[in-house]
VMD Tcl script that draws the C-alpha trace (Angstrom):
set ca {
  {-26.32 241.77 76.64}
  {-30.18 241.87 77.26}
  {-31.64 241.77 80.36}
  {-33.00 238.54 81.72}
  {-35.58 240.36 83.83}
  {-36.78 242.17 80.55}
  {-36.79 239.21 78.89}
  {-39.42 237.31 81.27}
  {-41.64 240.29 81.94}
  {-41.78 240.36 78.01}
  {-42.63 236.44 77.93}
  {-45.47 237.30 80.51}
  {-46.56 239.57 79.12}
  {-46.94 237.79 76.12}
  {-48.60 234.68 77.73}
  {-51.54 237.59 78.98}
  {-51.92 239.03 76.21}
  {-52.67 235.60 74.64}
  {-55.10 234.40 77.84}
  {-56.69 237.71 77.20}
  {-57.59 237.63 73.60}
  {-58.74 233.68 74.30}
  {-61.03 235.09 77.24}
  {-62.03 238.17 75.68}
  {-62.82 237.31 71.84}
  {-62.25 233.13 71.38}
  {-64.44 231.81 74.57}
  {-67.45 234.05 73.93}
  {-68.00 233.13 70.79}
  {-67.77 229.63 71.87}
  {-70.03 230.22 74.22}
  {-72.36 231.84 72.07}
  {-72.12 228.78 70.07}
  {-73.04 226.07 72.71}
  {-75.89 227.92 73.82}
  {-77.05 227.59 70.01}
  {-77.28 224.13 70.65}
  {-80.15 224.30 73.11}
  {-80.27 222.33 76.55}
  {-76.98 223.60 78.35}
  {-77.73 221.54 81.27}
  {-76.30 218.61 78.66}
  {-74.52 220.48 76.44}
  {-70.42 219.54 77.13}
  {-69.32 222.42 74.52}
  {-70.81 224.97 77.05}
  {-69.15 223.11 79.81}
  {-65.89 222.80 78.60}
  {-66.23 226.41 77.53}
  {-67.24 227.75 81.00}
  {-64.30 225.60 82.51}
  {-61.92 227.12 80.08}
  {-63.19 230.14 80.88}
  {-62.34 229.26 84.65}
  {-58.80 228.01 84.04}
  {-58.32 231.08 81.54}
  {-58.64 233.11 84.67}
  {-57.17 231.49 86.86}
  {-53.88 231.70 84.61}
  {-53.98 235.65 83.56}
  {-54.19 235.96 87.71}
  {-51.44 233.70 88.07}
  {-49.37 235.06 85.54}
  {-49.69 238.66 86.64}
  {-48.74 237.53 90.25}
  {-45.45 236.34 88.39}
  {-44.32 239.53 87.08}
  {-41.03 240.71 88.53}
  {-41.81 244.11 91.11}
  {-39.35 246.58 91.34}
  {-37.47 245.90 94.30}
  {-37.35 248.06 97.40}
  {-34.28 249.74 97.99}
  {-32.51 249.38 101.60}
  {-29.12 249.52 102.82}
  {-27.95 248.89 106.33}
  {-26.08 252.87 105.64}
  {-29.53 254.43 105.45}
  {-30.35 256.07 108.95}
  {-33.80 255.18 110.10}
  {-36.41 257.67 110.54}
  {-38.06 257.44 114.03}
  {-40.44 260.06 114.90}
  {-39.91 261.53 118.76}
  {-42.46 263.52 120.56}
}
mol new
graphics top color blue
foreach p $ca { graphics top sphere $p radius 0.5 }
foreach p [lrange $ca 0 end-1] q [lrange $ca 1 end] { graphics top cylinder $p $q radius 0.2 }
display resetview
């Protein structure tokens, strides 16, 4: 049986790599485009692509706060360490 926590740091992983090629390679080049057009104070392809450039972000942050961490081991057993002078 596969793991489930495999499974959903795969499926993040996945979603960043996605965000990432959008951010890195898609949303330049429409940006690149839009500023083709002239004015970008009214220019709504520049907007939209700077916005989407904000939420595209915003996500790939989000996302990598998701990922599962390795947890920290502790068991009441353990003796603590104390330090005595």
């Amino acid at each position: 049986m596969s793991d489930p926590i495999a499974k959903i740091k795969k499926k993040l992983q996945g979603e960043i790599d996605q965000l990432d090629h959008e951010l890195n390679v898609d949303l330049p080049k429409e940006i690149a485009i839009a500023r083709a057009h002239g004015d970008l104070s009214e220019n709504a392809e520049y907007k939209y692509a700077k916005e989407r450039q904000g939420f595209v972000n915003a996500r790939i942050n989000s996302s990598a706060a998701k990922r599962p961490m390795p947890k920290k081991a502790s068991s009441p057993r353990l003796p603590r360490l104390e330090e005595r002078f």
